[in-house]
N, C-alpha and C positions, 0 to 999 in steps of 0.2 A: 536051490529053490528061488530064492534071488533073481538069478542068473536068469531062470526061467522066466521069470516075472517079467525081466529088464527087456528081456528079447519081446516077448509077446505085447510092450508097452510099447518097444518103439516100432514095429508090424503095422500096429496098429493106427501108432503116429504117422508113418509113412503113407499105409494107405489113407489114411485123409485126407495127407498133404495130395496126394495124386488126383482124388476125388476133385478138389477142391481149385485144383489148377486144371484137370481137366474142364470142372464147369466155367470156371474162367474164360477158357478157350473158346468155349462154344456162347458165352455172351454176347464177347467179345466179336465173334465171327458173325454171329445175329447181328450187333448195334455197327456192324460195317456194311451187311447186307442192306441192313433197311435203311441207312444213311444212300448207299447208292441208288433205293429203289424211288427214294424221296428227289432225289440228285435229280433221275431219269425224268419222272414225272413232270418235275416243275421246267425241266428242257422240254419236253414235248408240248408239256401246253402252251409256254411261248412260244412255241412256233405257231401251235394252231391258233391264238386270240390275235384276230386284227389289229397292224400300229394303227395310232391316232397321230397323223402329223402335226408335226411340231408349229404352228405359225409363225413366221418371222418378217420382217421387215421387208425382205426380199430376198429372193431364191438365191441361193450359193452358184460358182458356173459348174460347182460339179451337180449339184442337183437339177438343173439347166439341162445339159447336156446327156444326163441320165433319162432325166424326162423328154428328149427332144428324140436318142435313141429306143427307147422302149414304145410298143406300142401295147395299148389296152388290150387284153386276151378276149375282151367282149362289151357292145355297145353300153352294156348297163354300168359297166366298172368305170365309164365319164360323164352316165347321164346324171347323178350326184350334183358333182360339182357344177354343172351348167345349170340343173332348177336352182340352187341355191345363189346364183350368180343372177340370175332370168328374176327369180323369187322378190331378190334385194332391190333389184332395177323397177318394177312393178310396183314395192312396195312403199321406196320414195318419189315415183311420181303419182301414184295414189293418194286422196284429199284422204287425210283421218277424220272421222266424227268427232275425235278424243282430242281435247286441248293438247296443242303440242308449240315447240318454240315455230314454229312457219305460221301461225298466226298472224294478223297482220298486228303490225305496231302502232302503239298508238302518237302521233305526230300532231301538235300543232305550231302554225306558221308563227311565226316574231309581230305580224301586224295582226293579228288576230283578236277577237275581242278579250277583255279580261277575264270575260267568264268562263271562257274556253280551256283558259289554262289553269281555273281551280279544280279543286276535288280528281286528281290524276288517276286516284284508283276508285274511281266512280265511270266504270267500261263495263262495256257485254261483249268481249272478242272473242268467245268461241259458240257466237249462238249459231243454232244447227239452220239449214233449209227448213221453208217451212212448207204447209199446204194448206189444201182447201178442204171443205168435207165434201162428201157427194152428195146429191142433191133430198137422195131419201135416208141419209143418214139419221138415223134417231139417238140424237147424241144431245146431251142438253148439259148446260155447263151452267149452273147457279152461282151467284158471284153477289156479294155481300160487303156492302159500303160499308164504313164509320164506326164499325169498332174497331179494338172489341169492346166488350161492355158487358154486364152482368145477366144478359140472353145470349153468351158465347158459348157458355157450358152447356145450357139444356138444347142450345142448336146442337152442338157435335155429340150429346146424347144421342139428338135423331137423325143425324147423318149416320151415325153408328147402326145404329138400329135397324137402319133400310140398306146399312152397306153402300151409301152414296157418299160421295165425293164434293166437293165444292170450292170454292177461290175465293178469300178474306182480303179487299184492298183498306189495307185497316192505316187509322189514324190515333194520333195522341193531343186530344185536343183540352182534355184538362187535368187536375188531380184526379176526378175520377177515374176517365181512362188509364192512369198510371198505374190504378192499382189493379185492371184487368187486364194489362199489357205480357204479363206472364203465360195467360192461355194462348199467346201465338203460338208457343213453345209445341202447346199440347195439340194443335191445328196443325202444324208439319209433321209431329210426330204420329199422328192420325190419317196420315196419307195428303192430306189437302195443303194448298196453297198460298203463301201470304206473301201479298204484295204492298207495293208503298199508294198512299191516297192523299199522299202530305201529311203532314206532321201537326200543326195550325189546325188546317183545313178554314184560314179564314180568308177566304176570296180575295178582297181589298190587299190582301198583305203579301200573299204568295201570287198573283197576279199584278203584281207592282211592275216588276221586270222581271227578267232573264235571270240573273243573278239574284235578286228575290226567291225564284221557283227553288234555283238550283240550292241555293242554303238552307230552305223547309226542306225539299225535297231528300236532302242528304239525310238532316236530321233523324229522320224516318226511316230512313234506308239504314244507320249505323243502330241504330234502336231494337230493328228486325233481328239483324245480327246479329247484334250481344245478345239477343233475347234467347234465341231458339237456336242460334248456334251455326246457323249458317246463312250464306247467303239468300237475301231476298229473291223473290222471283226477278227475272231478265224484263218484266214487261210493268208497266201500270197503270191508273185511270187518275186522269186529271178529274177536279174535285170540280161536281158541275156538270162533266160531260169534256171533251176535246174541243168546243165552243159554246160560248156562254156570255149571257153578258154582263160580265164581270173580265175577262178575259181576250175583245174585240183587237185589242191594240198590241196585245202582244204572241198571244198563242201561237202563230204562224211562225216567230223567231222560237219557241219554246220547243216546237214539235221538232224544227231543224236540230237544234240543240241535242237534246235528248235522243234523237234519231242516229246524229251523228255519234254521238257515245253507243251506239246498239243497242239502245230502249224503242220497245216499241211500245202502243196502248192500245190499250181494249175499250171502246164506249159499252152497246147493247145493242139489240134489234128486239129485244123484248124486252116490256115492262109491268112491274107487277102493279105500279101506281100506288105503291104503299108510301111514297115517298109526296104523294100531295095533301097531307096533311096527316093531324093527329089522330085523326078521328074515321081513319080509312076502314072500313068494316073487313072483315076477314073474309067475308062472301065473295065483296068485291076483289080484293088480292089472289083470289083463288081463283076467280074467274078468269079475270086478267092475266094470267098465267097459262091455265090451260088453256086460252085462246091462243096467247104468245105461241105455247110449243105447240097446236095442232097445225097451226099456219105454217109451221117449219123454223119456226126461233130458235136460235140455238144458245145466245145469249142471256140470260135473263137479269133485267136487273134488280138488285133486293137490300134492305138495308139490317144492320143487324147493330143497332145503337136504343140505346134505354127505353125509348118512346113507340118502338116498333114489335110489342107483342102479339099483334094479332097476326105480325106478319112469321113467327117463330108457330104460334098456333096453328099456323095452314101449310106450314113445308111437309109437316109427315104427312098431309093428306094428300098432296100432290106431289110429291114423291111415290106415295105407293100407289097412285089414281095409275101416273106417266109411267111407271116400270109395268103395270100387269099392260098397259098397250105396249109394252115393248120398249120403249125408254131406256139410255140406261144415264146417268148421273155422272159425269166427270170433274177434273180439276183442269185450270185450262195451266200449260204447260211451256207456252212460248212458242210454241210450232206452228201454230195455226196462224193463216193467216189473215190479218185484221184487216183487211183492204176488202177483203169478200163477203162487205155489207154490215159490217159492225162498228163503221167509223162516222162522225158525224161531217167530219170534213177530211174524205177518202183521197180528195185531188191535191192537197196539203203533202198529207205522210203520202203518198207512192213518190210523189216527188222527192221529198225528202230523201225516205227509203231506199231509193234508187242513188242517190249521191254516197250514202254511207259506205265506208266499205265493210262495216258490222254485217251486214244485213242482207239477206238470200230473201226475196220475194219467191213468192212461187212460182211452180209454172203458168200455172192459170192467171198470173198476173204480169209476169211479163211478156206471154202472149198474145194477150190483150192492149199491153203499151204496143207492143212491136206492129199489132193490125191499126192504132192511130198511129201509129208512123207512115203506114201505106196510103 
């Protein structure tokens, strides 16, 4: 009985052992099958996924020579490389809008005045071409002296309000304005524009000299910027007007100046007349205005400093009089160009303007120099 057992124990060990090396086998023969079907694969598709050549310094003579034998199986297989080569060449003799190092540098000469050589990073070198409007353009650009001041906020309330636009040439002329000097922040960040108007703004001081202008004028400029975080506007309004008299004896050195650093300035051709005294009725502001923009003014000039409420009283209404005619309300931008009836001494700056190499007048304006050349 034993015997019987022993035999039928190991039968049954053996066929296990068989079972079990047979599945072996057949694993085994699976995990070499699919190892070479994976092999296959990944050979075939390197062949079919296009090389990327390798860039080098310069071609090998075998790659020379390969290349010099072989011809293209069809025109498209070289037209590639030729746009890209066409593309490159196009694209470095093309001007950028976008600041780039082929700007021009900024130079000045060893004899040159003092003034010249302070304030180095007080430049405009990548300001764009600029233009003209057309002649029935309804475009009105409201622009706001001497603040800011505590009618800054309920002004960009009502710029808000109307979805208009407008240009702050703001100044810091005492403790108090220091303490509204934070709303420039919220005037850029509202779409609108803040430029310098001097720092002072006290005539006698900043009209001294040259070098008087340029050390308010800086002040001002570094004050915008730490304020609101970026650069000041590329352009600005001398305090007064671009002639004044306070300014007879030197303006003409100032505009050069400033010209040549790629500043340029904005006066007006419209005036709201809020600025002739204290006492200017809000009637008259209003009128004075939509007279300004039905004649075609594009400028307008407005003040927005403590003593000028009635003129903060009459922007919504002539904001939404000028938008239902069609109107629309901008910020002015640096492109436009000031020589097209908005300077008070236009034969000053084109001069200037024209020597600068900051500076792209328009077409409309040097078309005009080039017919008094004829």
């Amino acid at each position: 009985m034993k015997l019987k057992r022993n035999k039928k124990r190991y039968r049954y060990a053996s066929g296990r052992r068989r079972l079990y090396t047979r599945r072996f086998m057949i694993v085994s023969i699976c995990a070499i099958l699919a190892a070479a079907i994976v092999s296959a694969v990944i050979f075939i598709g390197s062949q079919l996924v296009p090389r990327v050549p390798v860039a080098s310094e310069g071609p090998s003579q075998s790659s020379q020579s390969s290349a010099s034998s072989e011809k293209p199986s069809s025109e498209d297989s070289s037209q590639p490389s030729s746009e890209s080569s066409e593309s490159q060449e196009e694209s470095s003799s093309q001007p950028s809008s976008e600041p780039s190092s082929s700007q021009p540098e900024v130079s000045v000469a060893d004899d040159a005045p003092d003034y010249q050589k302070k304030y180095p990073d007080l430049y405009v070198t990548d300001r764009p071409k600029m233009h003209v409007l057309d002649d029935d353009a309804k475009v009105v650009y409201l622009t706001f002296d001497d603040g800011p001041s505590d009618l800054t906020a309920p002004l960009l309330d009502v710029l808000k309000k109307y979805n208009a636009k407008a240009t702050f040439f703001d100044c810091c002329q005492s403790d108090y304005q220091e303490e509204f000097a934070p709303l420039m922040k919220r005037c850029v960040d509202e779409g609108h524009t803040v430029a310098v108007h001097t720092y002072s703004h006290q005539f006698k001081e900043v009209y001294q000299s040259v070098e008087a202008y340029l050390d308010d004028f800086y002040k001002m400029y570094k004050l915008i910027e730490e304020t609101t975080g970026q650069k000041p506007a590329n352009f600005f309004r001398f305090p007064g007007g671009s002639k004044n008299a306070y300014n007879g004896d030197v303006y003409q050195d100032i505009i050069k100046e400033m010209t040549r650093r790629g500043f340029i300035y904005y006066d007006w051709d419209g005036d709201s007349g809020d600025a002739a005294g204290g006492n200017v009725s809000g009637a008259t502001i209003y009128a004075n205005t939509m007279d300004a923009i039905h004649k075609g003014c594009n400028i307008i000039l407005m003040h927005n400093i403590f003593d000028k409420k009635a003129t903060l009283e009459q922007v919504g209404k002539i904001i939404k009089t000028a938008q239902k005619e069609g109107y629309e309300f901008k910020a002015l931008d640096g492109t436009l160009d000031p020589s097209h009836g908005y300077l008070m001494t236009t034969k000053e700056f084109v001069s200037a303007a024209m020597d600068s190499q900051f500076i792209q007048l328009s077409d409309w304006r040097m078309e005009k120099e080039k017919a008094k050349g004829n």
